[in-house]
Residue, then its C-alpha position, 0 to 999 in steps of 0.5 A: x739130184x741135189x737138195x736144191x732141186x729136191x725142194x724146189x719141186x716139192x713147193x712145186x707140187x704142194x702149189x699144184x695142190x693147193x690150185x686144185x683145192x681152191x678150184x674144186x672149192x669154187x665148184x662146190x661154191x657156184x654149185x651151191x649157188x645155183x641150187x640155191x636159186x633154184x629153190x627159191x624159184x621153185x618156192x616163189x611158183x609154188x607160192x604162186x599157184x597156191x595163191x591162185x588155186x586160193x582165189x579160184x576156190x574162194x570164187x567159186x565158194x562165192x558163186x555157190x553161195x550167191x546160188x544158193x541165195x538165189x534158188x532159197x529166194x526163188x523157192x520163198x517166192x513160189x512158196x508165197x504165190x502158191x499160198x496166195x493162190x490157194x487163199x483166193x481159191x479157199x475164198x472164192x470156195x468159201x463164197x461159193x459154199x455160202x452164197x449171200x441169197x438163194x432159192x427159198x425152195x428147191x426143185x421147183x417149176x417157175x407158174x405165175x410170174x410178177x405183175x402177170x395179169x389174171x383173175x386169181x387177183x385183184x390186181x397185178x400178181x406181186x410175186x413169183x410163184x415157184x410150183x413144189x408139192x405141199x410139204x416142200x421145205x421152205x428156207x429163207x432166201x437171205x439172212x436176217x430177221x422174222x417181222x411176221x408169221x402166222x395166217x391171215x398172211x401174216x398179217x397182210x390178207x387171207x389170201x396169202x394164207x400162212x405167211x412169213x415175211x423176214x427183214x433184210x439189210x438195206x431195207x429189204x423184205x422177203x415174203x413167203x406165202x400159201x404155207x402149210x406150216x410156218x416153223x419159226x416165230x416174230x423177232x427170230x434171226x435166221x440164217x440163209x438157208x435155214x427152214x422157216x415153213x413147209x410150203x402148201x395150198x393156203x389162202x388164194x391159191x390154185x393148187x400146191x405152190x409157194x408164193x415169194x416177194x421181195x419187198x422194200x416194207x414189210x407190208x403188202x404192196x412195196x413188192x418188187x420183181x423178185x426173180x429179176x432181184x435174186x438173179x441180181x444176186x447171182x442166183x440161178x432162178 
């Protein structure tokens, strides 16, 4: 073979060469491009579900707290009516415990009535007798002042026998009579309930009771019907 032909084969090949070198460096080039896209397709997804996961755990920390909010305010506002209603049963137990008027003795059986008619008077009867045993506790039907105290019905007659009369608010007057004892004196403040006398058969009496008003003066003749008066007041009698 010559040498003319010797190189023109040998360029030949080196240009063979040099094409398959720059075609795999093509390949190499696409590919990588395509893996690059590929990248960043899967970060911009990535990124995305991160955003929403972000926002559904954002909503829903939201939705707790708005929970939360809502059963502290339900809890504050049983917790309020619960405290109401115990307040209102405290009051009406305390009103229950300290009535405002009672009965001026216990244990007792109602016998002559006001304004009955009968010979033990000179006129109508001026109050309600309650029948207990001599020795009966007697307390005062209301709050208030002692006005009068002592026999000779307190100043109102031999037959009330001992008596007590107290003064109340709004002008009105409790009297107590046919006492075996008195126990509290002119000018003394007692409270409802509190012991004034000892119930007996003093004065114009039949046999062992106490003889109770309610009047609108201290004295003798302003008496109103006293059972009618205290169950006015809520009193059983």
């Amino acid at each position: 073979m010559s040498q003319r032909v010797t190189s023109r084969s040998s360029r030949t090949s080196q240009l063979r060469t040099r094409a398959t070198v720059l075609a795999a460096g093509l390949g190499v080039s696409v590919a990588l491009g395509a893996g690059v896209a590929s990248a960043a397709d899967t970060t911009a997804a990535s990124g995305a579900a991160s955003a929403v996961q972000a926002q559904a755990a954002a909503q829903a920390k939201a939705a707790k707290a708005e929970a939360v909010k809502t059963e502290k305010a339900a809890k504050a506002a049983a917790a309020k009516k619960a405290a109401e209603k115990k307040a209102a049963a405290e009051k009406a137990a305390a009103k229950k415990a300290k009535p405002s008027w009672v009965d001026p003795v216990k244990k007792y059986t109602l016998s002559a009535s006001f304004a009955q008619n009968g010979g033990m008077w000179a006129h109508k009867h001026s109050g309600q007798d309650f029948a207990v045993p001599s020795g009966t506790q007697v307390v005062a039907a209301h709050g208030g002042t002692v006005v009068k105290a002592g026999g000779n019905g307190a100043g109102d007659g031999p037959a009330y026998g001992n008596a007590v009369v107290i003064k109340h608010g709004n002008g009105t007057y409790s009297q107590y009579a046919h006492l075996s004892k008195v126990t509290v004196h002119v000018g003394q403040i007692v409270k409802t309930g509190q012991e004034i006398a000892k119930s007996g058969n003093t004065g114009n009496s039949s046999g062992p009771h106490l003889h109770f008003e309610i009047r609108t003066t201290p004295n003798y003749g302003s008496a109103i019907d006293p059972v009618k008066f205290l169950r006015a007041k809520g009193v059983k009698v």
